[in-house]
Kinemage of the C-alpha trace (Angstrom):
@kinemage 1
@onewidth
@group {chain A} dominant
@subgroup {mainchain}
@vectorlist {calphas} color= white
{ca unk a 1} P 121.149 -10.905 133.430
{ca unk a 2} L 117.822 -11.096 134.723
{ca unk a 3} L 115.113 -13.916 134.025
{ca unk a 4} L 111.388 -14.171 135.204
{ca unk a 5} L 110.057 -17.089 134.642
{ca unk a 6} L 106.168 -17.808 134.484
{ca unk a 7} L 104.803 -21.131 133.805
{ca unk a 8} L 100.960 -20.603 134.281
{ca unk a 9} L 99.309 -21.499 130.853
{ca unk a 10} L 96.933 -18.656 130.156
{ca unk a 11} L 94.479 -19.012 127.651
{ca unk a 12} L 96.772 -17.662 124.000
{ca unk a 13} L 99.967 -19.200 125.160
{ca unk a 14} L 99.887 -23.055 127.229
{ca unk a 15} L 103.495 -23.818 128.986
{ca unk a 16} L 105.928 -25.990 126.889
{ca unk a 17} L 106.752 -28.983 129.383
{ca unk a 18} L 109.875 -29.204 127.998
{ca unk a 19} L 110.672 -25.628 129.238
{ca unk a 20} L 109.246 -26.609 132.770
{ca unk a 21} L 112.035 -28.656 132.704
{ca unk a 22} L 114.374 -26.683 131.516
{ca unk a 23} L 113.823 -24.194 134.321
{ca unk a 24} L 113.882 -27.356 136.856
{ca unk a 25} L 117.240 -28.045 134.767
{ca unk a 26} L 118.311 -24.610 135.812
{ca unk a 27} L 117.080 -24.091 139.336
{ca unk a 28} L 118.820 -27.607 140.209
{ca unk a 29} L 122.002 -27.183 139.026
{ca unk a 30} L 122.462 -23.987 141.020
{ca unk a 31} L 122.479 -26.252 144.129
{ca unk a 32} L 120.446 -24.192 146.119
{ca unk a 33} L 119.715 -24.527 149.613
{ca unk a 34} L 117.442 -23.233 152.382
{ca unk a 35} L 120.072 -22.978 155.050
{ca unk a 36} L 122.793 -22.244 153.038
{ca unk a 37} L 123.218 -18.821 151.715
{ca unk a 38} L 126.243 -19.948 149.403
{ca unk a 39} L 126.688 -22.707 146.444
{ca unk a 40} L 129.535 -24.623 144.988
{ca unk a 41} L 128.870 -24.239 141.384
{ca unk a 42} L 130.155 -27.069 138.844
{ca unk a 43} L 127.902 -26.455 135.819
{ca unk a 44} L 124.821 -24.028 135.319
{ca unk a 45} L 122.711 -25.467 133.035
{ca unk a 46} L 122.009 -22.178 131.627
{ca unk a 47} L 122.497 -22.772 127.577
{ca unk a 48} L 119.274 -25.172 127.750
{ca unk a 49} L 117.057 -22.417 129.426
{ca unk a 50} L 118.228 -20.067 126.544
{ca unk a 51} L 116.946 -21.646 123.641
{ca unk a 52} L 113.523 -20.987 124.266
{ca unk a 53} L 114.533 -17.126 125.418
{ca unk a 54} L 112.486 -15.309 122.049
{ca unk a 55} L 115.143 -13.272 120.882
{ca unk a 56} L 113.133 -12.024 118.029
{ca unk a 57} L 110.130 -11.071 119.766
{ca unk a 58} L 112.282 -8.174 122.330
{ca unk a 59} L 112.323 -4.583 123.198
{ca unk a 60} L 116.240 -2.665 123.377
{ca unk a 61} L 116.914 0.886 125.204
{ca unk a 62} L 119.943 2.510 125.976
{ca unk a 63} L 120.533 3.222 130.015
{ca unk a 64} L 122.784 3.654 132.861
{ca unk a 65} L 124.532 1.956 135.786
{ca unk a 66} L 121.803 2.097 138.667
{ca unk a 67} L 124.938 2.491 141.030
{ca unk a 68} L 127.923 4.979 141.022
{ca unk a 69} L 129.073 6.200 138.944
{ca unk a 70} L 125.816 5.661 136.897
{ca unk a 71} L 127.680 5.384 133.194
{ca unk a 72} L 125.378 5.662 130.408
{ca unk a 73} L 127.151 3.286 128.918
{ca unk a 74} L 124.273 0.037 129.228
{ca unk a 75} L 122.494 -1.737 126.428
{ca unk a 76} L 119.147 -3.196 127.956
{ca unk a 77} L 117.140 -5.881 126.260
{ca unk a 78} L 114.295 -7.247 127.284
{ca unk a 79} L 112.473 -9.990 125.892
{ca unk a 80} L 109.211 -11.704 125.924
């Protein structure tokens, strides 16, 4: 799963602080680190990020594997 995350207000659409901090939520728990290339995962605090994913407002095409053997066998969604 793939996320991108933007939280510059533009002028229709101002950022929610409570999903700022839901994304801080997220990033923290991963337990990132500059010189460490590795984690030691407990809990991703993934489930509060989710709830403000807009799964009604999304676009769905069928694809493939983008590595061998390339099965057409993937459901994409993407949403807004």
């Amino acid at each position: 799963m793939g996320i991108i995350f933007d939280t510059k207000a533009t002028h229709y659409d101002a950022v929610n602080p409570e999903v700022i901090n839901a994304i801080d939520e997220f990033f923290e728990s991963l337990l990132l680190t500059q010189s460490d290339k590795t984690t030691n995962l407990k809990e991703v605090k993934l489930a509060n990020l989710m709830k403000y994913a807009d799964m009604n407002n999304r676009w769905s095409y069928k694809g493939s594997l983008t590595t061998p053997p390339c099965s057409k066998t993937v459901y994409f969604n993407v949403m807004r």
